[in-house]
C-alpha positions, -999 to +999 in steps of 0.1 A: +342+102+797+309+110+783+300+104+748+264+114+736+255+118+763+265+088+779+291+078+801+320+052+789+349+044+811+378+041+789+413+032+802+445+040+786+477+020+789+511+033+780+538+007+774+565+020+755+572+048+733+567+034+704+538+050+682+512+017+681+475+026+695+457+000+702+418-002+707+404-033+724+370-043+720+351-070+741+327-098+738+289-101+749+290-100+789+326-087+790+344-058+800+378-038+795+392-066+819+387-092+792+418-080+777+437-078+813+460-111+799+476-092+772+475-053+779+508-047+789+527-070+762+509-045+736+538-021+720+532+015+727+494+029+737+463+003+749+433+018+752+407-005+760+367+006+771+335-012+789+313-011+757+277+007+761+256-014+784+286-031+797+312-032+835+300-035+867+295+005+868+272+006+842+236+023+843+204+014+826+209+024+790+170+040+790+172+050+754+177+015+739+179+024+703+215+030+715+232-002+710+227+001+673+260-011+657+256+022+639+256+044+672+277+022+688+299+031+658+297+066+665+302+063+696+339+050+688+343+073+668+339+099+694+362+085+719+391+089+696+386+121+678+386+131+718+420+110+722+431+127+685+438+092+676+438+079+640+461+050+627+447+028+653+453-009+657+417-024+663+411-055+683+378-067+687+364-103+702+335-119+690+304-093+698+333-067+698+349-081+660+316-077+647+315-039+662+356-034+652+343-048+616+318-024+609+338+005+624+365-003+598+343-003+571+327+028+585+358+046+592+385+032+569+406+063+575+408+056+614+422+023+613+455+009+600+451-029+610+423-045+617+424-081+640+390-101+638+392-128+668+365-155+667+335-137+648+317-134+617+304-109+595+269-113+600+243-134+587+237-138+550+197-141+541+170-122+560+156-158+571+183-167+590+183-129+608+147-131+618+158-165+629+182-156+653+162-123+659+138-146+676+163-165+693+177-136+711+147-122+719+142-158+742+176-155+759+168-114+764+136-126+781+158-153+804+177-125+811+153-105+828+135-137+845+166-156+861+203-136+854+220-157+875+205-188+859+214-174+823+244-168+833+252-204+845+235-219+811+255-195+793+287-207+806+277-245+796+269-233+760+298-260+736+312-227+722+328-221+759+339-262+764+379-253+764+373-231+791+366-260+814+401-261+815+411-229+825+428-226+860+393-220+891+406-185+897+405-174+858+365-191+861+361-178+888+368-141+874+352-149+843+316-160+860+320-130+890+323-106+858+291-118+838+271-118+869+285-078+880+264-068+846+235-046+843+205-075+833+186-049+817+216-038+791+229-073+787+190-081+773+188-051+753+223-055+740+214-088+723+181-074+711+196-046+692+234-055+690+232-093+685+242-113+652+206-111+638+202-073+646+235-063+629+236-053+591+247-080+568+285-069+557+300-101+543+287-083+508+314-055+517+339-075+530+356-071+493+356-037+500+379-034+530+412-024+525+427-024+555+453-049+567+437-076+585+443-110+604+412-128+616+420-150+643+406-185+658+410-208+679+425-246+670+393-260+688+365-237+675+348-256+646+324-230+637+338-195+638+370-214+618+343-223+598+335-186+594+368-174+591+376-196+560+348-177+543+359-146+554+393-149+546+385-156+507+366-127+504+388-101+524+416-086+500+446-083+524+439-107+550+455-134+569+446-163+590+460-170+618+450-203+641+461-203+678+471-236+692+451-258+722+420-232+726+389-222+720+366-193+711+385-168+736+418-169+724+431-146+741+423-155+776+430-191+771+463-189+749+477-151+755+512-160+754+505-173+717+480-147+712+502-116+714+535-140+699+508-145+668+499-110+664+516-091+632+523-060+654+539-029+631+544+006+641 
């Protein structure tokens, strides 16, 4: 499918005739397989899409500007007024809750839950965005030098520890997937798309409406951490913590993961 002018591959998933829609967004060096665990336990529509940049079948993303949160926004946006989706249920995981988050406060009208897994809302002062500006600009440049290498390092980073203990075939999938990315997008994506580049919406998070459940894992200090802040400041929200995993959830618990959803029609 293109959208602006660039090409997205999207794929839809019917379960059941129920009327959900579901939209499935994944995390930094993911793609629509990220969510392969849980698709079909989803109640009625899935659709889930390789974000820009992202997939094995990605090309170079020449105009760089475009993973913006705000065109990436747009970009959403565009795949389901194509669909003529509204209502949706959004998912989104890490890099891909930050990108559901500011969709829903962009497009309130679109959405009719919202489900935060492991991520944050941004970062609060200006010295802590240049700080991880910085930061990311490093790992972009690793990128470009050594992939492979960054890719390895990445995988050791604490945030992933529980995922030691995932079976050698679901590592195995994991590592083959990071290392099938476009190097190129995966640097740009954290120099315009990382937690530093994204506006600062924990001001706004009073503001959203919406029905939401941010979700973390039993083992992830920090981003339950984040969601304890998020969750006082977020009218209609609940918290929901999923038992014997990590940062990924969903791939390391997606039994509980689905069983812990508050699915509605």
């Amino acid at each position: 499918m293109m959208i602006n002018n660039y090409p997205y591959q999207i794929f839809l998933t019917k379960n059941d005739a129920r009327p959900c829609q579901w939209l499935l967004l994944h995390g930094f060096m993911g793609s629509h397989h990220d969510f392969d665990d849980i698709t079909s336990d989803l109640p009625g529509e899935v659709l889930t899409v390789d974000l820009l940049g992202f997939g094995s079948r990605a090309p170079d993303v020449v105009d760089v500007s475009r993973f913006e949160m705000a065109n990436q926004i747009d970009d959403l946006r565009s795949i389901l007024v194509s669909l003529h989706w509204q209502n949706v249920n959004l998912l989104g995981y890490s890099m891909g809750g930050r990108l559901a988050l500011g969709f829903a406060l962009m497009y309130p009208d679109l959405v009719k839950n919202l489900y935060l897994e492991s991520t944050t809302a941004g970062l609060k002062t200006v010295s802590e965005r240049q700080a991880r500006i910085t930061a990311d600009e490093i790992k972009a440049q690793a990128i470009l030098e050594d992939f492979p290498k960054f890719v390895d390092e990445w995988s050791q980073l604490p945030l992933f520890e529980t995922q030691k203990l995932l079976p050698m075939s679901k590592k195995d999938h994991i590592r083959r997937q990071r290392l099938s990315q476009n190097p190129a997008n995966v640097a740009n994506s954290l120099r315009k798309m990382g937690t530093g580049a994204q506006p600062d919406f924990w001001s706004k998070l009073s503001d959203l409406e919406i029905p939401t459940q941010v979700i973390v894992g039993e083992l992830d200090n920090k981003f339950n951490a984040i969601a304890n802040q998020m969750v006082q400041l977020i009218p209609h929200v609940q918290k929901t913590v999923i038992p014997n995993s990590g940062h990924n959830t969903h791939v390391e618990q997606p039994k509980l993961f689905v069983e812990a959803l508050n699915v509605s029609n």
